[in-house]
C-alpha positions in Angstrom: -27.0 2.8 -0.6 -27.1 5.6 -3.1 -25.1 8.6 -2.3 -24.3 12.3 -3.0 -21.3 13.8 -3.5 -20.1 14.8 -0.1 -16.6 14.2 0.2 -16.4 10.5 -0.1 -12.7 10.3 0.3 -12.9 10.8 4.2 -10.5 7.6 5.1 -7.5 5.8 3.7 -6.1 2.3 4.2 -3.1 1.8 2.6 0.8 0.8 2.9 3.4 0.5 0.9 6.3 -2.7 0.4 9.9 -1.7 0.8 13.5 -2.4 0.7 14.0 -5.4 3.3 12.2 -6.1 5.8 13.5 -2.7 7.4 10.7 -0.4 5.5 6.5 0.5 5.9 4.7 3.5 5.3 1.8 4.1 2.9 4.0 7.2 1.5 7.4 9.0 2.3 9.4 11.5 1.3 12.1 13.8 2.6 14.6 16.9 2.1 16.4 14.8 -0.5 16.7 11.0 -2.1 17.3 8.0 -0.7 15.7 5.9 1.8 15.8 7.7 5.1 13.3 8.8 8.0 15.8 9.8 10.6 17.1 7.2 13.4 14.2 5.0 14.8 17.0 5.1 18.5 15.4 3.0 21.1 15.5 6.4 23.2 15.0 4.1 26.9 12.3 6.0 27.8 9.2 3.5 28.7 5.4 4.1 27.7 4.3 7.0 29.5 0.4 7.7 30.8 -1.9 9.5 29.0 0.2 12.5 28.2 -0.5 15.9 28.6 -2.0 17.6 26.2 0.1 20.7 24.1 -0.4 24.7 24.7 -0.2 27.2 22.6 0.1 25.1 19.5 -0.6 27.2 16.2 -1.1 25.5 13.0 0.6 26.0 9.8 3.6 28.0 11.6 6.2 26.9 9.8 10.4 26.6 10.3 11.6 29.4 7.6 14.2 26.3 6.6 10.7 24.1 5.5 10.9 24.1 1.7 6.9 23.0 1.5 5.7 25.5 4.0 3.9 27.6 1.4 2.2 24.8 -0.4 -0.6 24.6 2.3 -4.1 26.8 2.7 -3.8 28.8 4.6 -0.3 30.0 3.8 1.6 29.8 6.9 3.3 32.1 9.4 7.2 32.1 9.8 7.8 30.5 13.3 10.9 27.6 13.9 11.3 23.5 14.0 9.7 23.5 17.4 6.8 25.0 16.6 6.1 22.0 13.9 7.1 19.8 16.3 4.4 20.8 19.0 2.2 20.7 16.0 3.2 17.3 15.6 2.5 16.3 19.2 -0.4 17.7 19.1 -2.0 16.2 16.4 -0.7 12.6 17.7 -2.0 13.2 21.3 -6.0 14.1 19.9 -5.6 11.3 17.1 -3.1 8.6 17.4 -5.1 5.8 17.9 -2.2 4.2 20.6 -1.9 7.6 21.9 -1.5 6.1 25.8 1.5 4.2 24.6 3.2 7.0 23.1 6.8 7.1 24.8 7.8 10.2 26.8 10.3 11.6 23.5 12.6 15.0 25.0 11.4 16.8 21.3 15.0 18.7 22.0 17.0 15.9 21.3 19.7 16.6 18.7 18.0 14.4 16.1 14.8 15.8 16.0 16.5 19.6 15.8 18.4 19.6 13.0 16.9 22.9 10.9 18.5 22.6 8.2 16.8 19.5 7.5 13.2 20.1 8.7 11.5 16.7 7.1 14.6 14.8 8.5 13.9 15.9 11.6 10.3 15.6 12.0 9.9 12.5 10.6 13.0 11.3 13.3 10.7 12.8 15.9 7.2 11.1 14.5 9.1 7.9 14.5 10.0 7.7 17.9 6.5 9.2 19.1 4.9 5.7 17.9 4.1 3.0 20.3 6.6 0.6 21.0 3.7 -2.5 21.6 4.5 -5.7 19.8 1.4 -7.8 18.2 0.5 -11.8 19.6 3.1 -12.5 16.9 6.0 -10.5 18.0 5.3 -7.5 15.2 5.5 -4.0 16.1 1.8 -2.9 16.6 2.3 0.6 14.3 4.1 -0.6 11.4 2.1 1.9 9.3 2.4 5.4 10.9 4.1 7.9 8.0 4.7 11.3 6.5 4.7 11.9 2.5 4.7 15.6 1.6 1.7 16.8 0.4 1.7 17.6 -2.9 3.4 14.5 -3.7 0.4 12.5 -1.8 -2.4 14.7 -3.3 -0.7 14.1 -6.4 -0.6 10.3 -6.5 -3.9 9.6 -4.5 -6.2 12.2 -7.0 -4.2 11.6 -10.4 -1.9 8.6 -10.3 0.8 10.8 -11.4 4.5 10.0 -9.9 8.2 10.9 -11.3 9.4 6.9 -12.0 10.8 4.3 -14.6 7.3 2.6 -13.7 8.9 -0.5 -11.9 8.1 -2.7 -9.1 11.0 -3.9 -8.1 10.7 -6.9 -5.8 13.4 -7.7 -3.2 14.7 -11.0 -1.9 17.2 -10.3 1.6 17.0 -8.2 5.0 20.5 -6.5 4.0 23.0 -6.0 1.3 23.9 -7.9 -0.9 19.6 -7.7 -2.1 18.6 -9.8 -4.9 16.1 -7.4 -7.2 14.3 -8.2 -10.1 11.1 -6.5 -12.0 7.6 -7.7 -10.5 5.7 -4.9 -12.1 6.2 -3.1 -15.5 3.7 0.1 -15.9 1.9 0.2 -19.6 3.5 3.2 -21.8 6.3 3.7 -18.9 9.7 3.8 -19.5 10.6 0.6 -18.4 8.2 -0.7 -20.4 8.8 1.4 -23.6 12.9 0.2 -23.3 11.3 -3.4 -23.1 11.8 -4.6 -20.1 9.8 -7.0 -18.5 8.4 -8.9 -15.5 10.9 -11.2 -14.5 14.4 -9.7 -15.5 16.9 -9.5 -12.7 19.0 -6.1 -12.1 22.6 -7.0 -12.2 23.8 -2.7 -11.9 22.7 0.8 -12.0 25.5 3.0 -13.2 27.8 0.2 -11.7 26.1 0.3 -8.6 25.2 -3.9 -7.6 22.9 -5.6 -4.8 25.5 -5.1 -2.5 25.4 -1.5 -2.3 24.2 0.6 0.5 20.3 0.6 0.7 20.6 4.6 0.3 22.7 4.3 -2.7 20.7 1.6 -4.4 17.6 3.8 -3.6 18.9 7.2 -4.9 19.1 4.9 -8.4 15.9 3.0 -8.4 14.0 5.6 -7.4 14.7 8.7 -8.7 14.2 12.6 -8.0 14.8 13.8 -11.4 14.9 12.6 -15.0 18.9 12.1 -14.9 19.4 8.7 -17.7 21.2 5.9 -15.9 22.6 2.8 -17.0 21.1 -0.5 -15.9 22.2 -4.2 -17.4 19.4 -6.5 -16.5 19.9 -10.3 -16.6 17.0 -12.7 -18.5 17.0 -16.4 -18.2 20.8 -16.1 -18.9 20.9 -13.3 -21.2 22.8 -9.6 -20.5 20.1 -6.8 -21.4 21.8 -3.3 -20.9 18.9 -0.9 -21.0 19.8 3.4 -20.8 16.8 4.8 -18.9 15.1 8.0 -17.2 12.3 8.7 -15.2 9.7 10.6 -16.4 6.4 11.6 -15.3 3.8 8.5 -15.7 0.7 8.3 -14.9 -0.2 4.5 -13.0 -2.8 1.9 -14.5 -4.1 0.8 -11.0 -6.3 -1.2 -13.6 -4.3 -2.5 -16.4 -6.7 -2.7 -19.5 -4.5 -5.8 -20.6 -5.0 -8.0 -17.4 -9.1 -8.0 -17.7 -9.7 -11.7 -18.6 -12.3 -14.0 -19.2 -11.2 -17.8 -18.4 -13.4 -21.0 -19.0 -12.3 -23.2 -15.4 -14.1 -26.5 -15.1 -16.4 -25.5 -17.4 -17.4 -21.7 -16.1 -16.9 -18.3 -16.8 -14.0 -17.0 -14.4 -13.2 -13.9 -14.6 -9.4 -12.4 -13.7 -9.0 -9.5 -13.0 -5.5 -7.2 -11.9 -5.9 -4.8 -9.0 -2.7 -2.7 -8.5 -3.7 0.3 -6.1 -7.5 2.0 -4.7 -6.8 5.3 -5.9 -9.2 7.5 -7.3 -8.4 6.5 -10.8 -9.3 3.0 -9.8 -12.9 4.0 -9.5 -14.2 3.7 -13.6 -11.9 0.9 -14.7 -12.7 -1.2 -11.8 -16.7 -0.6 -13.3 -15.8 -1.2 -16.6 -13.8 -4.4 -15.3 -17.4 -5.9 -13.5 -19.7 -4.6 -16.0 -17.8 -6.8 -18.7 -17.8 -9.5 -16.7 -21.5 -9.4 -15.9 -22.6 -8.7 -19.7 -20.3 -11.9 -20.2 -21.8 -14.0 -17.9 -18.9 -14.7 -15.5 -19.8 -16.7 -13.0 -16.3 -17.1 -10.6 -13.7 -14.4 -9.9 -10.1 -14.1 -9.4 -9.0 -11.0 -7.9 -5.5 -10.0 -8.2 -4.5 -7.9 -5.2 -1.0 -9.4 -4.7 0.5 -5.8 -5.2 -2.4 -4.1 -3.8 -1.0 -1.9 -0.8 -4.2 -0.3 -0.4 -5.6 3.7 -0.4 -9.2 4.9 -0.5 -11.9 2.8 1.2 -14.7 4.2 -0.4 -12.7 2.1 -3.6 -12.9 -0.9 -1.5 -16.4 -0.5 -1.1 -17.2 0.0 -4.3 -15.6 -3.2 -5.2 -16.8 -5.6 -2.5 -20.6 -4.3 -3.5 -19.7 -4.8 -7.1 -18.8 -8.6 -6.0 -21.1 -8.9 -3.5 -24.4 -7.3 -5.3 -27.4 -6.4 -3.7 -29.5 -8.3 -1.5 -26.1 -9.9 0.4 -25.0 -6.2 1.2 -28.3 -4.4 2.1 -28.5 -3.1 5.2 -25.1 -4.5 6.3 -21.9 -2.1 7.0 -18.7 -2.3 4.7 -16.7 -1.1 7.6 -16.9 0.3 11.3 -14.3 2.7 12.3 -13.1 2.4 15.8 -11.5 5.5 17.2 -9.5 6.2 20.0 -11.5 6.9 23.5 -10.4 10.8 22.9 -12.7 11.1 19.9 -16.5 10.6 19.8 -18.5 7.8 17.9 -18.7 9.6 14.3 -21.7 8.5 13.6 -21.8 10.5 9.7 -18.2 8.9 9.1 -17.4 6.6 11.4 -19.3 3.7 9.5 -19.1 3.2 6.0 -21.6 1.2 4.0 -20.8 -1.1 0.8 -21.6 1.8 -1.8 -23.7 0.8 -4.5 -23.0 4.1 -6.7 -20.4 6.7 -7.2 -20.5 10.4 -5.9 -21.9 11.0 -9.3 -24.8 8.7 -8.5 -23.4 6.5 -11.3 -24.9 3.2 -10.1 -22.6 0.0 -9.9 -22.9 -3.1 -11.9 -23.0 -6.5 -9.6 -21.8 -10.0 -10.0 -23.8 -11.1 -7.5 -21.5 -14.0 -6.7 -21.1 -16.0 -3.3 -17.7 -16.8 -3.7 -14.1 -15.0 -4.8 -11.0 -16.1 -5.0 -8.2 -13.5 -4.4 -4.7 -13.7 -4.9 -2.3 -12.9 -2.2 0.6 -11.6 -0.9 2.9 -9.8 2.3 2.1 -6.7 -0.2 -1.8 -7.5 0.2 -2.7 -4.6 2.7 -5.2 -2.0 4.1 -8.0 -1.7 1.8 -7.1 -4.7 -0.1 -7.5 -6.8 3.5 -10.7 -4.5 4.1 -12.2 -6.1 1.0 -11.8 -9.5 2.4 -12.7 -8.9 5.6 -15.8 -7.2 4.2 -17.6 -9.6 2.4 -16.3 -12.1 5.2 -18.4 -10.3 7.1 -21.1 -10.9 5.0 -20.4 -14.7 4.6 -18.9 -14.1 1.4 -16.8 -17.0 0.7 -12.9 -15.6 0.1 -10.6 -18.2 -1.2 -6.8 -16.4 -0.2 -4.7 -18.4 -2.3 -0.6 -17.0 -2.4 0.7 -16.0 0.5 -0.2 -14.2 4.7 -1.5 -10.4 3.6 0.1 -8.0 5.6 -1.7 -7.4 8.4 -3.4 -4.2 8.8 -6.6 -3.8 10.1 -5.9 0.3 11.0 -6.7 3.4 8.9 -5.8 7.3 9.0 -7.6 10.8 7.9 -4.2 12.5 7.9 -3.6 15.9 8.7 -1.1 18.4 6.5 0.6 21.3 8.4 3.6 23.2 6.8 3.3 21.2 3.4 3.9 18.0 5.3 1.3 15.5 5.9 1.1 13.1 8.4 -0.8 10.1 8.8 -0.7 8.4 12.6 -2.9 5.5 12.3 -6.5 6.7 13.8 -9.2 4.2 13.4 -9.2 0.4 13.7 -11.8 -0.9 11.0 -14.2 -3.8 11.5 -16.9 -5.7 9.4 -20.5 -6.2 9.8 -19.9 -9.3 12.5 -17.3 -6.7 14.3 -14.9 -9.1 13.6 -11.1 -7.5 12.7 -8.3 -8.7 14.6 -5.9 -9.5 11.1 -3.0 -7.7 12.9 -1.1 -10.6 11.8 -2.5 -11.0 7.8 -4.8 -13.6 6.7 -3.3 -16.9 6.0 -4.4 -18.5 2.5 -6.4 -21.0 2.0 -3.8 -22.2 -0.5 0.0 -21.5 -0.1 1.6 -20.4 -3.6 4.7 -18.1 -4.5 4.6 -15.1 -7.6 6.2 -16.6 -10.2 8.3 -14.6 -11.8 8.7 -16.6 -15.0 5.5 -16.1 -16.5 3.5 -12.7 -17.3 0.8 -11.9 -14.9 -2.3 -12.8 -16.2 -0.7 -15.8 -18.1 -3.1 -19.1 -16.8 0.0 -20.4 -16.0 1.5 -18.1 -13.1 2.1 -19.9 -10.2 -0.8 -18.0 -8.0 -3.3 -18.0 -10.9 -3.0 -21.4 -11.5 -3.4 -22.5 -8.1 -7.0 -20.1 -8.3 -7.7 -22.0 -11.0 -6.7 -25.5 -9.5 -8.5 -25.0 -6.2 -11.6 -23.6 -8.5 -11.5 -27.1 -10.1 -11.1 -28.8 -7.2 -13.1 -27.5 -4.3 -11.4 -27.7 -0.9 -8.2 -28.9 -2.4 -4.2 -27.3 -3.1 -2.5 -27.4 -6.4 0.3 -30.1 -5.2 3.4 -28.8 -4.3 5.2 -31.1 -6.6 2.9 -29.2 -9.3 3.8 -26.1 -8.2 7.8 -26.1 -9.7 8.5 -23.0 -11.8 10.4 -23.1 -14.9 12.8 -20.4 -16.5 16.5 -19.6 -15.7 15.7 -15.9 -14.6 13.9 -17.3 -11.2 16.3 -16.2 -7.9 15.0 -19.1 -6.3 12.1 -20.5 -4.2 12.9 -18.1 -1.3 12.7 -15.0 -3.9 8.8 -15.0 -4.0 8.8 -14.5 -0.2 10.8 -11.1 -0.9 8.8 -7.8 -0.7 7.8 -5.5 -3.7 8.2 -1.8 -3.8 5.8 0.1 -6.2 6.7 3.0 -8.0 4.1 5.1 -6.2 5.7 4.9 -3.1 9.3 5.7 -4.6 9.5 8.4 -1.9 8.8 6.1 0.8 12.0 6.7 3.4 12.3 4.1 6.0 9.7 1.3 5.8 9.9 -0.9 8.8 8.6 -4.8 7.7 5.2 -3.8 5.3 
């Protein structure tokens, strides 16, 4: 399908990883550091019916204590907290895709009133507006409802930029004391310019250790300003103090140096690293399949183990790249399912696989009937759209890692006041109208990140299980094969820990994804 520009990025799937398994949003942020989205109280109030719709709510009348009031357009009127908050209420009850489960929330409770923390407040008040419904598995059904404000989001989602060292930092434990080590380093970021690398473990931060408060290790790891801090890092045995500041960086969502071309049983396989589907994403991801295709590959390896997720239209793009063609004509990359308040949108409500950009730049294809993606519990949104996708198109995807997260649910999002919100809206679905992955997709093949070797290297734990399972068709890399070596590794357990990008460094209270 060729298109025009017309505002392609109409829906977003994404989430973001976060400390323990207390955290999940696809963005935060909040009237100051530290990980925080006011008290998600179990308020004893049970699911109420449908409720009853607002009166007199006025957008973009703001509390005169709201420090992002005049970043929207319209500038706003002065008004108080309450009027946000019947904003708030009212954008949930039209759009909330579980808006009949909402609880029955008294929006004058103390928490949710506090003016002179506005974003504290209405995030307290957001939170406890979310259904309390639990998946098949036990899960809460909206793990993925959040706020970011807005010219944070615009900023990451249209530039990449974001104020960080440029780590993921990957977690092992529910509570203090955390074991954290570096998953991720960004190209030309500070991290990577005062040499650190995938793998090293954090020992402190200005003195501060693992068994800090989540708040205080988070006011350190993910900072608000360009202050230097003192880290001492631990690698295979050796003490590595680094002095460091944030600085403003702009993310690789595809790193030029994880592009490879790999000979596996005897054909072209390409690998290729996919950290995030933001608009940047868009040209390297075309570069990526147009070097591929001019170099014969004949197998992929997709990397989405850090892949939270973000624009669809990305997704897309990519799955048509994969797919090519005559497997994707006339079939549907994704059907949005609304809640019964809203309409069928039939101009946005279903989104084909694009086969050019809103430039009418026309894609390259691959043409292949089989991928092989690597996995993990930070695979989500977009990134499990992509495999759902070409499911749906009897694409064969090999999951080879670890469950995905689990989130078949999108948003629009609204901003009011400088805030934006982003209830879950839509549940998306593939050609077959199969999506019911509330619960991840299980692998194929089970294998952990392994922290000892560089990403890309054809001996990572995940990559090397691709490449096994490529091999050998229909069979594992044995666990016995699977041992990792280097004296830096936490432990088996530590590749089931959770990873936090630097993106979402103002991500306040994540709750398991």
């Amino acid at each position: 399908m060729m298109r025009v520009s017309q505002g392609k990025k109409w829906a977003l799937r994404c989430s973001a990883m976060g400390l323990t398994a207390l955290l999940s949003a696809c963005g935060g942020g909040g009237d100051g550091a530290g990980i925080f989205d006011g008290p998600q109280t179990d308020l004893g109030n049970k699911p109420a019916a449908t409720p009853a719709p607002s009166t007199a709510v006025v957008a973009q009348k703001c509390s005169v204590n709201n420090p992002y009031r005049f970043d929207d357009t319209p500038f706003s009127t002065s008004g108080t907290l309450n009027d946000e908050k019947a904003w708030l209420k009212d954008n949930m009850n039209k759009n909330y895709l579980w808006y009949k489960d909402m609880p029955t929330v008294n929006a004058a409770t103390p928490a949710f009133s506090n003016e002179s923390q506005v974003f504290g407040s209405l995030s307290a008040y957001f939170q406890a507006l979310k259904t309390p419904t639990l998946t098949a598995s036990g899960a809460k059904t909206d793990k993925f409802s959040f706020m970011q404000i807005t010219r944070e989001w615009n900023g990451l989602f249209d530039s990449g930029k974001v104020l960080d060292y440029g780590i993921q930092w990957h977690y092992t434990g529910d509570a203090p004391p955390l074991a954290i080590r570096v998953a991720y380093v960004e190209p030309k970021s500070p991290a990577a310019l005062a040499g650190i690398v995938r793998g090293d473990v954090l020992k402190s931060v200005d003195g501060v250790v693992g068994d800090a408060t989540v708040s205080g290790l988070s006011a350190l790891l993910y900072p608000r300003n360009s202050a230097t801090h003192q880290f001492i890092f631990d690698r295979a045995g050796s003490v590595q103090p680094v002095s460091m500041a944030a600085a403003d960086i702009t993310i690789s969502p595809v790193p030029s140096d994880q592009i490879k071309i790999f000979d596996v049983a005897g054909k072209k396989t390409g690998y290729l690293l996919f950290n995030s589907h933001i608009s940047t994403a868009e040209q390297p991801l075309i570069n990526a399949v147009q070097r591929f295709k001019d170099n014969n590959v004949s197998e992929l390896i997709l990397d989405l183990r850090y892949n939270g997720g973000g624009y669809l239209y990305i997704a897309s793009e990519l799955a048509y790249m994969i797919a090519g063609p005559t497997a994707t004509q006339n079939k549907v990359f994704e059907r949005l399912q609304y809640n019964d308040k809203r309409p069928v949108d039939t101009a946005n409500g279903v989104m084909p696989f694009f086969n050019a950009t809103d430039k009418n730049q026309f894609l390259p294809t691959l043409n292949l009937k089989r991928v092989y993606i690597l996995a993990s519990g930070n695979t989500c949104s977009a990134s499990e759209s992509i495999i759902n996708s070409l499911r749906g198109i009897d694409i064969d995807v090999q999951i080879i890692g670890n469950t995905t997260c689990g989130k078949p649910y999108g948003f629009m999002g609204k901003s009011n006041c400088g805030i934006s919100y982003f209830p879950m809206e839509f549940k998306g679905v593939n050609d077959k109208g199969t999506g019911d992955f509330a619960d991840g997709f299980a692998p194929q093949c089970s294998a952990n990140d392994d922290f000892s070797k560089a990403l890309g290297d054809s001996s990572e734990g995940l990559l090397a299980a691709a490449m096994y399972r490529q091999a050998n068709p229909n069979l594992c890399k044995p666990a016995a094969a699977m041992a990792y070596s280097g004296t830096a590794r936490i432990g088996q357990g530590a590749s089931q820990g959770l990873v936090i990008k630097p993106e979402m460094q103002n991500n306040k209270y994540w709750t398991a994804r």
